[in-house]
mmCIF file of the N, C-alpha and C atoms, coordinates in Angstrom:
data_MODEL
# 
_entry.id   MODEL 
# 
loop_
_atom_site.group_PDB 
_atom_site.id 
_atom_site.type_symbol 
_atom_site.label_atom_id 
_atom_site.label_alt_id 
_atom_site.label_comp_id 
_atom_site.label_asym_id 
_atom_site.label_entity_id 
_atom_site.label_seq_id 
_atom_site.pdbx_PDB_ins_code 
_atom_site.Cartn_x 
_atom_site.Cartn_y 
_atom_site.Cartn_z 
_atom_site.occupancy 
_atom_site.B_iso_or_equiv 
_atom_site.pdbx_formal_charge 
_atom_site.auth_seq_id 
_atom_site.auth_comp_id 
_atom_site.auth_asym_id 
_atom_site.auth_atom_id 
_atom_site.pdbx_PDB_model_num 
ATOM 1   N N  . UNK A 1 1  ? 0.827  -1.202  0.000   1.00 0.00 ? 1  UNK A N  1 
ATOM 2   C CA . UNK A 1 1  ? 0.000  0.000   0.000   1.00 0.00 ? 1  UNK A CA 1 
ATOM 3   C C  . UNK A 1 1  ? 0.866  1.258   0.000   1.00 0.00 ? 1  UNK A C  1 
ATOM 4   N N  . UNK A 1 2  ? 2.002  1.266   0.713   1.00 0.00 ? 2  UNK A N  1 
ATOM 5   C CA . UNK A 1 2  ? 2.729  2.328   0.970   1.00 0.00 ? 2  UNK A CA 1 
ATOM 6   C C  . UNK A 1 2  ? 3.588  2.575   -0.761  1.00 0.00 ? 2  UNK A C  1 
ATOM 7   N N  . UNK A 1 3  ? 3.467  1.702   -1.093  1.00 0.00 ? 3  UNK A N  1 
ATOM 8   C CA . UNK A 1 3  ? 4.435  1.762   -2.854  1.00 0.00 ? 3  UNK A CA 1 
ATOM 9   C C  . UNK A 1 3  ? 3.462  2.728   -3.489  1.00 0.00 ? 3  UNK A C  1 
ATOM 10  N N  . UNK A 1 4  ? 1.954  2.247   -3.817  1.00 0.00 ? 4  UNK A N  1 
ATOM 11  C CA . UNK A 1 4  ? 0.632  3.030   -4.241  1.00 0.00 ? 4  UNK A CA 1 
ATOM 12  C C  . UNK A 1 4  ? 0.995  4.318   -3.946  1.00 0.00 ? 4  UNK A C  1 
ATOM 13  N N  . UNK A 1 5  ? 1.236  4.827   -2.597  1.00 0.00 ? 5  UNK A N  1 
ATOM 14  C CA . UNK A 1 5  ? 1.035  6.217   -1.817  1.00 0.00 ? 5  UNK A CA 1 
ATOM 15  C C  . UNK A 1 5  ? 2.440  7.108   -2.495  1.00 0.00 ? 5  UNK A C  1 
ATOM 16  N N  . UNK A 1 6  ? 3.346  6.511   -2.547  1.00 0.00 ? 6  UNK A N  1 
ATOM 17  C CA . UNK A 1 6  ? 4.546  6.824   -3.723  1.00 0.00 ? 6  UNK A CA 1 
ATOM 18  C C  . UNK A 1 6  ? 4.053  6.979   -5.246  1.00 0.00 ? 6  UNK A C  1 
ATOM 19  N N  . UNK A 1 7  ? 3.910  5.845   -5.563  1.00 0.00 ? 7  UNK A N  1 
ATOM 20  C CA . UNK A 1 7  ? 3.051  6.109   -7.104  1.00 0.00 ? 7  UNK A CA 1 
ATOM 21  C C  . UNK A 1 7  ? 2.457  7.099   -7.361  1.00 0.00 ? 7  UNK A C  1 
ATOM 22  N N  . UNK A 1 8  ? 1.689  7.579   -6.676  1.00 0.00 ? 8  UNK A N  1 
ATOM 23  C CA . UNK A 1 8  ? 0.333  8.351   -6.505  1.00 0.00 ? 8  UNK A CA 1 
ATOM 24  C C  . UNK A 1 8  ? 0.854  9.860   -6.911  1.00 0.00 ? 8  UNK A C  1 
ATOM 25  N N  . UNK A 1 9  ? 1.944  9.817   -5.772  1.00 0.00 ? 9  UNK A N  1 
ATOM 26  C CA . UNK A 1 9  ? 2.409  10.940  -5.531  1.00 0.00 ? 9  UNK A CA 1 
ATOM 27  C C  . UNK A 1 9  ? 3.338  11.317  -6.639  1.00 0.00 ? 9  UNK A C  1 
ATOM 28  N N  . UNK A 1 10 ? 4.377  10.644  -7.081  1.00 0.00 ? 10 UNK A N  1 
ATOM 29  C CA . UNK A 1 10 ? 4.878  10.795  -8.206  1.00 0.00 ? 10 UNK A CA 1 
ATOM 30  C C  . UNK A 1 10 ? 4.350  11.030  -9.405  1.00 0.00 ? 10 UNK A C  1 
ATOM 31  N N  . UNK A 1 11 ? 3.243  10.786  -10.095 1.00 0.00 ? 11 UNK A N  1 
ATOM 32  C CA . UNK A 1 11 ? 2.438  10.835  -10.858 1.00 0.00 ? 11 UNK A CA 1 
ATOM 33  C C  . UNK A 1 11 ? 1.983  12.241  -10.759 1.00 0.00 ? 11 UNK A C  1 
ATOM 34  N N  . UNK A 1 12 ? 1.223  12.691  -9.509  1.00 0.00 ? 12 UNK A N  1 
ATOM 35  C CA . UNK A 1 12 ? 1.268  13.940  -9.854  1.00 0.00 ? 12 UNK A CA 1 
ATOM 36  C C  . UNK A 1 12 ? 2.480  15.242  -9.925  1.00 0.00 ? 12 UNK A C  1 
ATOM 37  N N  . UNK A 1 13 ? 3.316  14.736  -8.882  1.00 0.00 ? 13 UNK A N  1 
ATOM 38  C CA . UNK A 1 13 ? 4.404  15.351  -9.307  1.00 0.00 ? 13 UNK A CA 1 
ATOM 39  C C  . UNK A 1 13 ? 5.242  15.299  -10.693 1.00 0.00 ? 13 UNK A C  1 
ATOM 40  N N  . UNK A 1 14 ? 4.630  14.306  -11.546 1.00 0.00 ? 14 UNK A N  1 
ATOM 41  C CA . UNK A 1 14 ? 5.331  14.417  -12.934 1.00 0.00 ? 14 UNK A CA 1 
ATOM 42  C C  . UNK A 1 14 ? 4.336  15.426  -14.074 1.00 0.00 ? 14 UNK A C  1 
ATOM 43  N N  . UNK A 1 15 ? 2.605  15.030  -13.332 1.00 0.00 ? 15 UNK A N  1 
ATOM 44  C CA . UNK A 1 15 ? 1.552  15.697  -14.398 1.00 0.00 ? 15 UNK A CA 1 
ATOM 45  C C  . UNK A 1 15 ? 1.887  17.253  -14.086 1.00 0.00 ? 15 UNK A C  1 
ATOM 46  N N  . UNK A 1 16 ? 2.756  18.078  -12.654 1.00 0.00 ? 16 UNK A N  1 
ATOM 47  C CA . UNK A 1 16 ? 2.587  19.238  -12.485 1.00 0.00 ? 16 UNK A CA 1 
ATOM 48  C C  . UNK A 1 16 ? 4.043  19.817  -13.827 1.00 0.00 ? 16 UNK A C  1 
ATOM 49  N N  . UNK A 1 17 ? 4.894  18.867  -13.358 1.00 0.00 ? 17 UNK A N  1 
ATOM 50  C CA . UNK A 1 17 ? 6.425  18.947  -13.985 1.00 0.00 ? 17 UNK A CA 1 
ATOM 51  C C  . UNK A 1 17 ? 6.071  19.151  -16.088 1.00 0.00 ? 17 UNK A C  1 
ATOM 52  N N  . UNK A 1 18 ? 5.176  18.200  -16.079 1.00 0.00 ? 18 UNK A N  1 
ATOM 53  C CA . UNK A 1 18 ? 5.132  18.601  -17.413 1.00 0.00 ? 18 UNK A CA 1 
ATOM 54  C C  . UNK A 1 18 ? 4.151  19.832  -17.454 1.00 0.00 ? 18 UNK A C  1 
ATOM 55  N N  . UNK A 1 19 ? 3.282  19.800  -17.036 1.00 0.00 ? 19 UNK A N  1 
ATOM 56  C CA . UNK A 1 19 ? 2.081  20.934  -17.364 1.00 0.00 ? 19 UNK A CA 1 
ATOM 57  C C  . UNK A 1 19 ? 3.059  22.285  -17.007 1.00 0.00 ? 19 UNK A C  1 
ATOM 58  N N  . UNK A 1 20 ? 3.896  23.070  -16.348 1.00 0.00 ? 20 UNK A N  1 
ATOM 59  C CA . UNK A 1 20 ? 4.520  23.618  -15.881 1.00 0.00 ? 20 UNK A CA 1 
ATOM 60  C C  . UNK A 1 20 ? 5.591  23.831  -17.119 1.00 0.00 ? 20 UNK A C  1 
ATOM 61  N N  . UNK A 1 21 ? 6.303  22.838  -17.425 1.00 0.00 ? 21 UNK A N  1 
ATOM 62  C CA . UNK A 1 21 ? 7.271  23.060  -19.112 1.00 0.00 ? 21 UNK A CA 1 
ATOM 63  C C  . UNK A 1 21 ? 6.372  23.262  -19.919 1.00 0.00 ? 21 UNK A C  1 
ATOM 64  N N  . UNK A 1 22 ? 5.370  22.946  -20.168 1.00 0.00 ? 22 UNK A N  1 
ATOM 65  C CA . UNK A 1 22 ? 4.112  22.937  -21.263 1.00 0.00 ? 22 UNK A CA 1 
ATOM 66  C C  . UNK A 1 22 ? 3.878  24.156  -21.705 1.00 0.00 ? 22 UNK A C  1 
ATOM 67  N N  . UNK A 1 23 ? 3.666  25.098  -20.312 1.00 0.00 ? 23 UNK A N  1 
ATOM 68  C CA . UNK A 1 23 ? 3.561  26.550  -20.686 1.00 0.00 ? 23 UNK A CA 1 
ATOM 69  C C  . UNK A 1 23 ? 4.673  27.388  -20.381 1.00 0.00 ? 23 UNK A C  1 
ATOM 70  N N  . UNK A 1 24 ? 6.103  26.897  -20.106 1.00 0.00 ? 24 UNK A N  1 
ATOM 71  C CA . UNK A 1 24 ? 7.189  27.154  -20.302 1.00 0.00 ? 24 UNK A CA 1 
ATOM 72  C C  . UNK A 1 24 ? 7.363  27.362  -21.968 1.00 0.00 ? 24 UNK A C  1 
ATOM 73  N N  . UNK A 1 25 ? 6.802  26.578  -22.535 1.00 0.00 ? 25 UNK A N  1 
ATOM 74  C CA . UNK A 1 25 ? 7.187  26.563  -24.099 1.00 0.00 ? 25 UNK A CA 1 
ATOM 75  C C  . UNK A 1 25 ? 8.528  25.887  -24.289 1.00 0.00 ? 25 UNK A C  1 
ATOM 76  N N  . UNK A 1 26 ? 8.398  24.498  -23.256 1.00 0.00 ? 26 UNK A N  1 
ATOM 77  C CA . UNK A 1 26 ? 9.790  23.932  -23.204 1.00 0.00 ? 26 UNK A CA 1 
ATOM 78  C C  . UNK A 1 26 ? 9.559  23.161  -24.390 1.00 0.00 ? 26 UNK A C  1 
ATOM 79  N N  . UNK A 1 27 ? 10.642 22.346  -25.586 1.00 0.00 ? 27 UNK A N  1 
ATOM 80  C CA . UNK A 1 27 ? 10.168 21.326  -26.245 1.00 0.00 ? 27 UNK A CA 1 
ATOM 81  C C  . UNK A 1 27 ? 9.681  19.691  -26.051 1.00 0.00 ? 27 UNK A C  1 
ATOM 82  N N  . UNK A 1 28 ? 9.136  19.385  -26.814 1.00 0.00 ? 28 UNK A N  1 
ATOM 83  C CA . UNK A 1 28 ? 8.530  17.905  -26.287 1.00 0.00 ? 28 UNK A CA 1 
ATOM 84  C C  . UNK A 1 28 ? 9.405  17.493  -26.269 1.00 0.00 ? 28 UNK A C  1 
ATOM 85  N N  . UNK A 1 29 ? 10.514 17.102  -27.280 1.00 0.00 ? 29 UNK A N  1 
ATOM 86  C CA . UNK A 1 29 ? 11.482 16.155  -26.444 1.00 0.00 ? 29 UNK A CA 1 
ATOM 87  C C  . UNK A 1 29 ? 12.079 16.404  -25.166 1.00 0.00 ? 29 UNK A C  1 
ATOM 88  N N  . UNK A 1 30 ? 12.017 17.367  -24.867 1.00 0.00 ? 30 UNK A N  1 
ATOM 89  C CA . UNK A 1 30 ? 13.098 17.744  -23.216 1.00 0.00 ? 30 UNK A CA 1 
ATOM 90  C C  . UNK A 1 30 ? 11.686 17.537  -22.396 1.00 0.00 ? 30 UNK A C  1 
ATOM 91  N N  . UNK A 1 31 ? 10.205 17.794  -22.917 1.00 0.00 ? 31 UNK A N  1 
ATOM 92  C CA . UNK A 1 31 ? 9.002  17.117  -21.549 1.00 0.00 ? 31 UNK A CA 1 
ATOM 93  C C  . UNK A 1 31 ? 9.199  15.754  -21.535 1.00 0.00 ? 31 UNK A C  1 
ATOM 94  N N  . UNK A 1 32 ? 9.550  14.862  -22.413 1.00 0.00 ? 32 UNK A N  1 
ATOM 95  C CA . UNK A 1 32 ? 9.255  13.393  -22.508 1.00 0.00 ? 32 UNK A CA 1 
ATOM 96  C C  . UNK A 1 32 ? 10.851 13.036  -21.878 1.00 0.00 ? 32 UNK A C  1 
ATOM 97  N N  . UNK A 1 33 ? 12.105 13.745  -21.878 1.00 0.00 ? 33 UNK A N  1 
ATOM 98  C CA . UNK A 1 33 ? 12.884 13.439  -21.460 1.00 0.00 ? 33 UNK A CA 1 
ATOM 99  C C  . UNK A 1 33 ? 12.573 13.812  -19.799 1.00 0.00 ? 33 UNK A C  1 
ATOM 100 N N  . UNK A 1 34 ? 12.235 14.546  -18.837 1.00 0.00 ? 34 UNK A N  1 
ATOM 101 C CA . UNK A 1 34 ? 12.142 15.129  -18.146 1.00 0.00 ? 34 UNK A CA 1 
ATOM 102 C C  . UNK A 1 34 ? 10.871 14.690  -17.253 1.00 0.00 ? 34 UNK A C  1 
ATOM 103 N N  . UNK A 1 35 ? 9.691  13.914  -18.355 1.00 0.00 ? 35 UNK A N  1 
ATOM 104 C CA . UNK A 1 35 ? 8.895  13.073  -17.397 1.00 0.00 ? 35 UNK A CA 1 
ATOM 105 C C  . UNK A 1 35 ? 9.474  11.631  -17.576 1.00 0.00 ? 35 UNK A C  1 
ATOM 106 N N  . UNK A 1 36 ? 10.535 10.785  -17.869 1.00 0.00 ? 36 UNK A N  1 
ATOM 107 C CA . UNK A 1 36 ? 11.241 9.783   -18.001 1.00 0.00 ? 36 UNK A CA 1 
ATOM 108 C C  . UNK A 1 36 ? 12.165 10.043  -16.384 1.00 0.00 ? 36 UNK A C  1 
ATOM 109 N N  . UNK A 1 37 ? 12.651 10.490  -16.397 1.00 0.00 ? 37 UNK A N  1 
ATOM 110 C CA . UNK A 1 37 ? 13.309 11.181  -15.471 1.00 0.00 ? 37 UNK A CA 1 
ATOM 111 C C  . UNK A 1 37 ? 12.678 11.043  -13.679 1.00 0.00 ? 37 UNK A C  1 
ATOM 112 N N  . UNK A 1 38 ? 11.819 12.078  -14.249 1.00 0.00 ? 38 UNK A N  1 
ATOM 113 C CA . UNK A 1 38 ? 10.840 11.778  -12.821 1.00 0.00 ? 38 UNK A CA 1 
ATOM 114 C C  . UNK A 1 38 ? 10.616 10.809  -12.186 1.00 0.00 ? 38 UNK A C  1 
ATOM 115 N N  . UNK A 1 39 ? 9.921  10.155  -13.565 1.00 0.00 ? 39 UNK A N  1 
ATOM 116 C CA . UNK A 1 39 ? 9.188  8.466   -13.090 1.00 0.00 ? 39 UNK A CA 1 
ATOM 117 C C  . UNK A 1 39 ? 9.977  7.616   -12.696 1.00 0.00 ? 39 UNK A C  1 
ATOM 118 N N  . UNK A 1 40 ? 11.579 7.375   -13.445 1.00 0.00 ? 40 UNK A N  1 
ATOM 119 C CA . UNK A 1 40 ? 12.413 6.601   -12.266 1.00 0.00 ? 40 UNK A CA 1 
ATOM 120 C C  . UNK A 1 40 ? 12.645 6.774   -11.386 1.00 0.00 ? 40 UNK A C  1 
ATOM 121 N N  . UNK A 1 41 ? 12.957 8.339   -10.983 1.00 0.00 ? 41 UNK A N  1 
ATOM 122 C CA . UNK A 1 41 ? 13.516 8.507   -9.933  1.00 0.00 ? 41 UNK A CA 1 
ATOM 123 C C  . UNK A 1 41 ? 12.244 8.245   -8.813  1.00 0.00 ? 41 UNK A C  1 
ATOM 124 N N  . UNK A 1 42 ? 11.063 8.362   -9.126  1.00 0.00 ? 42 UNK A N  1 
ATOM 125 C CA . UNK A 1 42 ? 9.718  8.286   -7.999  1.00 0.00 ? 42 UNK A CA 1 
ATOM 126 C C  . UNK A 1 42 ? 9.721  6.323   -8.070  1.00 0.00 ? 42 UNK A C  1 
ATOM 127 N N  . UNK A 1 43 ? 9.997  5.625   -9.055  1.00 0.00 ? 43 UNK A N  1 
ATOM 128 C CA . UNK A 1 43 ? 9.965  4.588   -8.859  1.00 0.00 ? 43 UNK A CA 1 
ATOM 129 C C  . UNK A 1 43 ? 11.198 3.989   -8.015  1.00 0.00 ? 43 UNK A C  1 
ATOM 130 N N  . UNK A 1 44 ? 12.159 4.552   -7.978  1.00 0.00 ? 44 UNK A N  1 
ATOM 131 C CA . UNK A 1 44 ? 13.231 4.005   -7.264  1.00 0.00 ? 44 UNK A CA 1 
ATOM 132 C C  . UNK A 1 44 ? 13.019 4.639   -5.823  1.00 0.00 ? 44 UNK A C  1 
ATOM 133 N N  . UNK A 1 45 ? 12.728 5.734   -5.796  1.00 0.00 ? 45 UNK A N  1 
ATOM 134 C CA . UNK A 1 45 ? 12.508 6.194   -4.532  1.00 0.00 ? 45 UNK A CA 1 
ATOM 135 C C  . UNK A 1 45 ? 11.423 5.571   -3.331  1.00 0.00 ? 45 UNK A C  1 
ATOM 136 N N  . UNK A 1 46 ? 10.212 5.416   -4.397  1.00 0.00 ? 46 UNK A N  1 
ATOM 137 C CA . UNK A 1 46 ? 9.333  3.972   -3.692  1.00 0.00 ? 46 UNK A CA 1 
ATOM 138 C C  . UNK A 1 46 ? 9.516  2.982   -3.879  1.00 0.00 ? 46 UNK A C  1 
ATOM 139 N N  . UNK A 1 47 ? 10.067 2.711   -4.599  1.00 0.00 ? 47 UNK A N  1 
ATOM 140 C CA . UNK A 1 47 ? 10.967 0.582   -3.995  1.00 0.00 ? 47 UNK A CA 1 
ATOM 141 C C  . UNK A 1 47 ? 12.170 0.889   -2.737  1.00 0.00 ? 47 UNK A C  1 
ATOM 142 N N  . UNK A 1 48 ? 12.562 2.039   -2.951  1.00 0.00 ? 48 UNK A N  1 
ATOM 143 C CA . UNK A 1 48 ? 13.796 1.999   -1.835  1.00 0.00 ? 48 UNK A CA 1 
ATOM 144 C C  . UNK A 1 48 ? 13.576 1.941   -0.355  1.00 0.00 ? 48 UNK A C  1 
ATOM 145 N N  . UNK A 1 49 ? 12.081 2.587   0.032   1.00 0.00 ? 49 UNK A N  1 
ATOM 146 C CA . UNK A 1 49 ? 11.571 3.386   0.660   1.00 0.00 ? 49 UNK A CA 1 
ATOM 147 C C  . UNK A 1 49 ? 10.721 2.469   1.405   1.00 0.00 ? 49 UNK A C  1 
ATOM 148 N N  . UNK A 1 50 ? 10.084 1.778   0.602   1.00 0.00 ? 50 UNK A N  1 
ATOM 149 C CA . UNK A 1 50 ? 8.971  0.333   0.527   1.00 0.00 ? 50 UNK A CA 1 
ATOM 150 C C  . UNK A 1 50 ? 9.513  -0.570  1.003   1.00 0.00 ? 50 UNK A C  1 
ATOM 151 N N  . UNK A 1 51 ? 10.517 -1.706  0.807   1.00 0.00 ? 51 UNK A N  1 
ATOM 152 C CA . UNK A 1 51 ? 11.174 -2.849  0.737   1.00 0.00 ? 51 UNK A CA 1 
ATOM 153 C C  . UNK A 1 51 ? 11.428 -3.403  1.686   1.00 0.00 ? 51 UNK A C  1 
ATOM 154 N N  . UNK A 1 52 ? 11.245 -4.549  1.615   1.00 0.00 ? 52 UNK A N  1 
ATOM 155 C CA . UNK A 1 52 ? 11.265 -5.450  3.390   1.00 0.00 ? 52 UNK A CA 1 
ATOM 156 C C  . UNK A 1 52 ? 13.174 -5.618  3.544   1.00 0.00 ? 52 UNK A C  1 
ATOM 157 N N  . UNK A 1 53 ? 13.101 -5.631  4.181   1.00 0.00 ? 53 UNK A N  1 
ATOM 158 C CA . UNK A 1 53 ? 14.484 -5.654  4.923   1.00 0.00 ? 53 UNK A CA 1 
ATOM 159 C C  . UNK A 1 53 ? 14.944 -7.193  4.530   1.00 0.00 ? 53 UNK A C  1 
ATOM 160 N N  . UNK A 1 54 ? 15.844 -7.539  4.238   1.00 0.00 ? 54 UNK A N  1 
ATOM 161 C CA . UNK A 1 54 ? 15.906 -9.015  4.039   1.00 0.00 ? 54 UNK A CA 1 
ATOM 162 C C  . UNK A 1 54 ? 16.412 -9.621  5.460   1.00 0.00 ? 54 UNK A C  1 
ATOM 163 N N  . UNK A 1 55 ? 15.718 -10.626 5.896   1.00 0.00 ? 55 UNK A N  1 
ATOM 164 C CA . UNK A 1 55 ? 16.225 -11.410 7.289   1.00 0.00 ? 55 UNK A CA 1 
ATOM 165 C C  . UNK A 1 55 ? 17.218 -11.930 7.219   1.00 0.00 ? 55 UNK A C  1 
ATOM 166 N N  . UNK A 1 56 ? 18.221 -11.722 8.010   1.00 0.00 ? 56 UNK A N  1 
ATOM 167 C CA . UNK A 1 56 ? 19.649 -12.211 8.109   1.00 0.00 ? 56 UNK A CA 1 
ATOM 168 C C  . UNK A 1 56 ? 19.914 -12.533 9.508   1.00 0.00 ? 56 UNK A C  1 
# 
């Protein structure tokens, strides 16, 4: 559930990131590079964040 609450959040933090270059008049390739970007870093940040500890 806590991965979702990451997802969630990243997602909109990527829909603000592009809408924000959008009317920057940034180009599409640097939005599509730049929401690529985001999304790993929000996906790595919630697996990192998420992850059971391994028992040792």
């Amino acid at each position: 559930m806590s991965f979702g609450i990451y997802a969630i959040g990243t997602l909109i933090l990527l829909a603000g990131v592009v809408y924000v270059a959008h009317l920057a008049h940034v180009p599409e390739k640097w939005i599509v590079a730049m929401a690529l970007l985001v999304l790993g870093a929000g996906i790595m940040g919630g697996v990192s964040s998420t992850r059971q500890k391994d028992p040792s």
